[in-house]
C-alpha positions in Angstrom: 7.5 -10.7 19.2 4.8 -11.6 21.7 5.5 -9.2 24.4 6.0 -6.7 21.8 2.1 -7.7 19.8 0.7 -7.4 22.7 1.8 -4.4 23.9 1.1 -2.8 20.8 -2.5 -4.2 20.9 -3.0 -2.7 24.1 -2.1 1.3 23.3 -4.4 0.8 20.0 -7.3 0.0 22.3 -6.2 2.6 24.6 -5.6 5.1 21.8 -9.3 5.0 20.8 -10.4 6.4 24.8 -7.8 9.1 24.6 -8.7 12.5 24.4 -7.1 15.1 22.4 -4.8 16.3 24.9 -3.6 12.4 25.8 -3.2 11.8 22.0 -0.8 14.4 21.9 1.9 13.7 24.6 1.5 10.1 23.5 2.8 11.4 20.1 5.1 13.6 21.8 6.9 11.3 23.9 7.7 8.6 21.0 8.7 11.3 18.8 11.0 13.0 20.9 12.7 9.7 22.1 13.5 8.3 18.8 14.3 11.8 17.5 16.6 12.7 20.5 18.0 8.9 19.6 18.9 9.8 15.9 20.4 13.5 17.0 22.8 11.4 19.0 23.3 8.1 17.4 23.0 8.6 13.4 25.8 11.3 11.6 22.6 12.4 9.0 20.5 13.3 11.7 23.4 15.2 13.8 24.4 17.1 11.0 20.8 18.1 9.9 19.4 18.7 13.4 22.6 20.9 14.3 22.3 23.1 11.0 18.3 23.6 11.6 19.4 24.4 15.4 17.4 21.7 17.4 17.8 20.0 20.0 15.1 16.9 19.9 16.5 15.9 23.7 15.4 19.2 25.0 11.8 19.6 23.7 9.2 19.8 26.7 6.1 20.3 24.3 4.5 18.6 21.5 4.6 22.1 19.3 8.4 21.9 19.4 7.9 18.5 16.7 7.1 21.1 14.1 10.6 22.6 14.4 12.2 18.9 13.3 12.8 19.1 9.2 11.1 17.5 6.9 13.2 14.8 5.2 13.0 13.8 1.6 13.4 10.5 -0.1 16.4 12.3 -2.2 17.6 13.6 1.2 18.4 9.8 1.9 19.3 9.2 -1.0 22.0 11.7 -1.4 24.3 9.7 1.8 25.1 6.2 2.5 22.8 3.9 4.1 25.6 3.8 7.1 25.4 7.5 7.6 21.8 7.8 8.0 21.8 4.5 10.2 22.6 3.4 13.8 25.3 1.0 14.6 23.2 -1.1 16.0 23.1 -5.5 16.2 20.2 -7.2 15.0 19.0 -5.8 12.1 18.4 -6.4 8.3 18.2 -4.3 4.9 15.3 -3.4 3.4 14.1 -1.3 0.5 11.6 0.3 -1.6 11.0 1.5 -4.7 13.3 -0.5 -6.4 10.7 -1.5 -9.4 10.0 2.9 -10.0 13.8 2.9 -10.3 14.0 5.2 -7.6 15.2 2.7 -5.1 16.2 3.5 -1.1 17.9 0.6 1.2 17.4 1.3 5.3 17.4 -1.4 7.7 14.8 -2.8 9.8 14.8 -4.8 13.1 13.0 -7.7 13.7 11.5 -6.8 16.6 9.1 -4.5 14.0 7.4 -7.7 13.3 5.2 -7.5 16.2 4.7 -4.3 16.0 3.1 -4.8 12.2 0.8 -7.6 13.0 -0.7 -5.9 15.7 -2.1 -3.1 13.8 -3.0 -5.4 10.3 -5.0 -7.9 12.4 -6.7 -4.5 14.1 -7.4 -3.5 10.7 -8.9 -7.1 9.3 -11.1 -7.7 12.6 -13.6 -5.2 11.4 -14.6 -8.1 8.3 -14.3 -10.7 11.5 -10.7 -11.7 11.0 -9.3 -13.1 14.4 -5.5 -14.3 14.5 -6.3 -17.8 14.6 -8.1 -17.5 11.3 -6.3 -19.4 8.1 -5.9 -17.5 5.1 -4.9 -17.7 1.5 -2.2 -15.9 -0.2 -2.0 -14.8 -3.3 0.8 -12.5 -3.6 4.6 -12.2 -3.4 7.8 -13.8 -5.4 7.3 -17.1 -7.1 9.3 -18.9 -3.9 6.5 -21.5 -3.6 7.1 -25.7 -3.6 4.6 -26.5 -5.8 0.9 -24.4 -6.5 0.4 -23.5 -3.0 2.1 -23.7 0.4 1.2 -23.7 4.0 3.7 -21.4 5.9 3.4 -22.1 9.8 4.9 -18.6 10.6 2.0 -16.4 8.9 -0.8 -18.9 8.7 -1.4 -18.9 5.5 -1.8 -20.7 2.3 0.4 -19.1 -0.7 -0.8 -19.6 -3.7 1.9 -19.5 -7.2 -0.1 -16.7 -8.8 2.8 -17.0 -11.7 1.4 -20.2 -12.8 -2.3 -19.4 -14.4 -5.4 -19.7 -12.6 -6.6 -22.5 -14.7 -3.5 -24.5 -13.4 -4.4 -23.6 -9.9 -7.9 -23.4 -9.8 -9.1 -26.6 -8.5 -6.1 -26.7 -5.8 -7.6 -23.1 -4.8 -11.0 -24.7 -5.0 -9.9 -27.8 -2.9 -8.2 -25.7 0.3 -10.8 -23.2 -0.1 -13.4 -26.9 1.1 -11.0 -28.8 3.1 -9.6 -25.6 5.8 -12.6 -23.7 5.7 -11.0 -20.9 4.5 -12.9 -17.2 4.8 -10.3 -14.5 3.7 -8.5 -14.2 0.8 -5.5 -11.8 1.2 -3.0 -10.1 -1.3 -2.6 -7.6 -4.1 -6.0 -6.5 -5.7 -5.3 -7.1 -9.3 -4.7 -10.7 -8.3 -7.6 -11.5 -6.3 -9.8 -9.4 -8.7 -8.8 -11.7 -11.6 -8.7 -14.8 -9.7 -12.8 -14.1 -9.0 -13.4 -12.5 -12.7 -11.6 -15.7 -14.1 -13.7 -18.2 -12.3 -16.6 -15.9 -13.2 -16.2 -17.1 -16.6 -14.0 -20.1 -16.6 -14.7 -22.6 -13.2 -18.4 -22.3 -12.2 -17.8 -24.6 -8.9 -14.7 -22.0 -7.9 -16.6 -18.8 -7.9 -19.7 -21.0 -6.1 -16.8 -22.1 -3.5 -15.5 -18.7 -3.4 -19.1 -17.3 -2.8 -20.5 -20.0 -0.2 -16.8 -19.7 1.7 -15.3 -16.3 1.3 -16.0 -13.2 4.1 -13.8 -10.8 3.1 -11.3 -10.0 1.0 -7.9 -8.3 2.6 -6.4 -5.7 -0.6 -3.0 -4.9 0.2 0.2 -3.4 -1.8 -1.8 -2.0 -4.3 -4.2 0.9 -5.4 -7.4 -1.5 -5.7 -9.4 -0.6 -8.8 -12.7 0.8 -7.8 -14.7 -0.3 -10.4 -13.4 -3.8 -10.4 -13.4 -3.8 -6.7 -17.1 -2.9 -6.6 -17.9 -5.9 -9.6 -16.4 -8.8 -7.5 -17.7 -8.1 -4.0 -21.0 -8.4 -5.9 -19.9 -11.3 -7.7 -18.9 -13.3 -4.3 -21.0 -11.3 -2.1 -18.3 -10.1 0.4 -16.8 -7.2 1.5 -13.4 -5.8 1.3 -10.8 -3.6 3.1 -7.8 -1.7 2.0 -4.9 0.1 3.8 -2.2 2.5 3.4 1.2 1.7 3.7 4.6 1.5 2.3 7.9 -0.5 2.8 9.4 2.5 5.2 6.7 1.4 7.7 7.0 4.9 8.9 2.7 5.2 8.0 -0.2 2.8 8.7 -3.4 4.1 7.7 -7.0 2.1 7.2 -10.0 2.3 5.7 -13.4 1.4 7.7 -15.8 -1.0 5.6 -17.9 0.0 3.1 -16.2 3.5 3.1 -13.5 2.9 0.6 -10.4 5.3 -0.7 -10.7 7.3 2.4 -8.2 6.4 4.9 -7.8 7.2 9.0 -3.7 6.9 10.2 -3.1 4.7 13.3 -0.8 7.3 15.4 0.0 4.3 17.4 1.8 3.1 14.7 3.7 6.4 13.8 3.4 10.3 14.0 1.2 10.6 10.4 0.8 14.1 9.2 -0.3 16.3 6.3 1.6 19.4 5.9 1.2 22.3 3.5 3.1 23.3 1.4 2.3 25.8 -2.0 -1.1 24.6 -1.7 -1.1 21.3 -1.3 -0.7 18.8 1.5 2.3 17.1 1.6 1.8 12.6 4.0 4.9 12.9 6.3 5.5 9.8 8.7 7.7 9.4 11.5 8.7 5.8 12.5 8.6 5.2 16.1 10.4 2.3 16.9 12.8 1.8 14.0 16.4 2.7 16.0 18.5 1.1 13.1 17.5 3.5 10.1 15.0 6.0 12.2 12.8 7.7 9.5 11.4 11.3 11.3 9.0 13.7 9.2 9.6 11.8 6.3 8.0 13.3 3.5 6.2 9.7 1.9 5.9 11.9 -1.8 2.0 11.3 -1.7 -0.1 14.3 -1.8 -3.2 13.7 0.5 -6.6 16.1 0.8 -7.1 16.0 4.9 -9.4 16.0 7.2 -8.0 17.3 10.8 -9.3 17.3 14.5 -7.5 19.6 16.0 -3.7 19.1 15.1 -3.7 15.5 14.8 -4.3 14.3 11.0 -7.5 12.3 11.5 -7.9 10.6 7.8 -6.9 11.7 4.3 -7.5 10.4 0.8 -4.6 10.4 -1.4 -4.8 13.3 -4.2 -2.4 12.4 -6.0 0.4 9.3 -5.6 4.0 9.2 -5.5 6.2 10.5 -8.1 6.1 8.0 -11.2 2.1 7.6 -11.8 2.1 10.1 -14.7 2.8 10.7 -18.2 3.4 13.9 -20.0 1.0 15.4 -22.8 2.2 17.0 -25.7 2.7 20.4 -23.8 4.8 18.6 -21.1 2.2 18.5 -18.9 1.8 15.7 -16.5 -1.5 13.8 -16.6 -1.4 11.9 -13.6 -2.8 8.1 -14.0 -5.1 7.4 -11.2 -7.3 10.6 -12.3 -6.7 9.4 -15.5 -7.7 5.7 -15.0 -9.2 5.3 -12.2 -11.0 9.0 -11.8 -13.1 8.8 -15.0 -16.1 6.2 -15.4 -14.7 4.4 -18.2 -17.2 1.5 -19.2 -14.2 -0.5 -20.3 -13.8 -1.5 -16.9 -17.0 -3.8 -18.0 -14.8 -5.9 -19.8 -11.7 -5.3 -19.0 -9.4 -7.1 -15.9 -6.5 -5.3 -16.3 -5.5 -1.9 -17.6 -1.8 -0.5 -18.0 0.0 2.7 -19.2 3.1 2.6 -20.9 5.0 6.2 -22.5 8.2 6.1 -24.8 7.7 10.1 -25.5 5.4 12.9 -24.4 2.1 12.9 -25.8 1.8 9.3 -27.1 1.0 6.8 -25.1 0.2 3.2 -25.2 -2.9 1.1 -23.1 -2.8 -2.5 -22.5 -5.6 -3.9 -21.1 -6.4 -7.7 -20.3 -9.9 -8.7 -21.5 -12.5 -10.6 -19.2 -14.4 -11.7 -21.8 -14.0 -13.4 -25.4 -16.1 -11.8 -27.8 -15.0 -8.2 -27.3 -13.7 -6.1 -30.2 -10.6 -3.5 -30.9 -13.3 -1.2 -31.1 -15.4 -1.9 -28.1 -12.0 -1.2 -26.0 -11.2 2.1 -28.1 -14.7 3.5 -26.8 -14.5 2.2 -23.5 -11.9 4.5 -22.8 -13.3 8.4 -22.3 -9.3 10.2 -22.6 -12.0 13.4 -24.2 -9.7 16.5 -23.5 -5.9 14.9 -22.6 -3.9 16.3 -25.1 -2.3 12.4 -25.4 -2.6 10.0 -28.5 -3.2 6.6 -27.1 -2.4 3.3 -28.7 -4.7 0.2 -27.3 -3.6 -3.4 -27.3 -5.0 -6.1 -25.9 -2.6 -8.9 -23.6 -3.2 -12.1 -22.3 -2.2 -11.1 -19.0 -0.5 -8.1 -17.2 2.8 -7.0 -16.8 4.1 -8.1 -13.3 7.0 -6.8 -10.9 9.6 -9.3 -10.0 7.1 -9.5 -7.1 4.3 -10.0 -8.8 2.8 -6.4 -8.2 0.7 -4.9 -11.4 1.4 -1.6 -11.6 -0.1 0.8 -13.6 2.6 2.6 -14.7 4.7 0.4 -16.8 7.7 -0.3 -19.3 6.8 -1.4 -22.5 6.2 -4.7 -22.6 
């Protein structure tokens, strides 16, 4: 994993001194390897490449990618894991959407792991991260021994967000003071209500948060914007998000202080936006997965794009992956983060949490988790500007929101 981290570190240094024409056969040269490698060693591949009429082993310029197809999720979907997969040692399964109930298994090799880290710790150094660096965790499944736990692999503390943060608090508090901790890293909706709670509920936490924290790393999850904006004031840091997804087949990051608008690491994999009836389609090619090989892979995201000169140089996402809308009473789909996160609702004042459930088109139900104590049914009604969606919303307010198995809160959800 070493060899492999550093390597890796090395071409994303090198990347940046590239010019266009360097980029490409850098792109060229990994895509054509583990494309020629699926062609030969995975059935899916054979049979799609051979029906399209390519040969990936016998490309000699980086416009002959173009003529590789596009694969779908429901292309993958449609075989079995071994078909679309390399007999190969050393690997594990994997998968991804499971919670959206459109799941997909692949498997992954370890040697990814190196790979990974390389290009997270080049996106936290720009808020001062360094390797060495402890961190605190407040994500995943509910695996930990006790309220928090040191894991030696990761070096981090995990924190049992499943158990309240007024059981936690004052162990948060304490390893905060004792390690010296400066980066608190994990979904958004958790670290935003960990720093809105102690707003209102633990005084010497948010003062420890302030006087410690120096950035806050927002992975896994669409970070709210208005909430994200409200607690970097609150502890006076800064924060970063990224792209990615489970297939590991895109990276993409965001520079500080420019948020929602994303630049791809094409040392990580071939990122691209391609159009189709109108609108730009993220596609991701996997460079170094050999075991489930994931080429033009079509991520479902639809992404407005900014190029310089072929090469996909950042995007923001237009509109996410299948599952983030409802329907109105025509049967139109109103797609949530527009819907939520798009509008200026002055809920988001007083509100930590807000989720969407939908039984039938046109009704639809809003739970929201309040920050504060004296708010009113009526104060959340006309927080919420839903002026001309032809849907009939329902608001109730929840203690807390309605978590994945791991812990995720998604704004889409079942009804609870």
């Amino acid at each position: 994993m070493g060899a492999i981290y550093k390597e890796r570190v090395s071409e994303i240094d090198s990347f940046k001194s590239m010019d266009l024409g360097e980029r490409k056969r850098f792109i060229f040269e990994r895509v054509k390897e583990i494309s020629s490698h699926a062609y030969k060693k995975v059935p899916f591949y054979n049979r799609v490449y051979k029906a399209a009429g390519v040969r990936p082993d016998r490309f000699d310029s980086f416009e002959n990618l173009f003529d590789l197809p596009v694969i779908s999720k429901a292309d993958l979907q449609e075989v079995d894991i071994d078909e679309r997969s390399c007999k190969t040692e050393n690997k594990y399964v994997a998968n991804t959407g499971g919670t959206s109930g459109n799941p997909l298994s692949f498997y992954i090799q370890p040697s990814s792991i190196g790979h990974e880290w390389a290009h997270m710790h080049a996106i936290w150094r720009d808020l001062g991260f360094r390797q060495n660096n402890l961190k605190m965790l407040l994500a995943g499944r509910a695996v930990i021994k006790g309220l928090a736990q040191y894991d030696s692999i990761r070096h981090h503390f995990a924190v049992n967000i499943y158990k309240g943060w007024s059981e936690v608090s004052d162990i948060i508090c304490d390893l905060i003071k004792r390690y010296r901790i400066n980066y608190l890293h994990g979904y958004p909706s958790a670290i935003f209500d960990l720093i809105l709670w102690a707003s209102e509920n633990h005084r010497e936490l948010l003062s420890v948060l302030t006087d410690n924290i120096k950035g806050l790393l927002l992975g896994s999850e669409y970070p709210s914007p208005v909430l994200r904006g409200k607690v970097e004031s609150l502890i006076n840091a800064q924060s970063i998000s990224w792209y990615g997804h489970t297939e590991r087949a895109v990276l993409a990051r965001e520079l500080v202080g420019a948020h929602g608008v994303y630049y791809p690491f094409q040392t990580y994999g071939f990122c691209e936006a391609l159009s189709f009836e109108g609108q730009h389609h993220l596609l991701g090619t996997s460079y170094y997965n050999y075991a489930s090989p994931l080429i033009r892979y079509d991520t479902g995201d639809l992404v407005a794009p900014v190029f310089l000169g072929e090469l996909l140089e950042s995007f923001s996402v237009s509109r996410g992956r299948s599952g983030e809308y409802i329907f109105d009473r025509n049967g139109n789909k109103v797609f949530l983060t527009a819907l939520i996160f798009g509008r200026h609702h002055s809920a988001f004042n007083f509100c930590s949490s807000v989720q969407v459930s939908q039984q039938r088109k046109g009704v639809a139900k809003i739970f929201v988790v309040l920050i504060g104590k004296d708010i009113s049914m009526t104060d959340v009604v006309r927080g919420f500007d839903f002026s001309d969606v032809l849907v009939d919303f329902d608001f109730f307010v929840v203690s807390e929101p309605k978590k994945t198995k791991s812990g995720k809160v998604s704004l889409l959800i079942d009804e609870l």
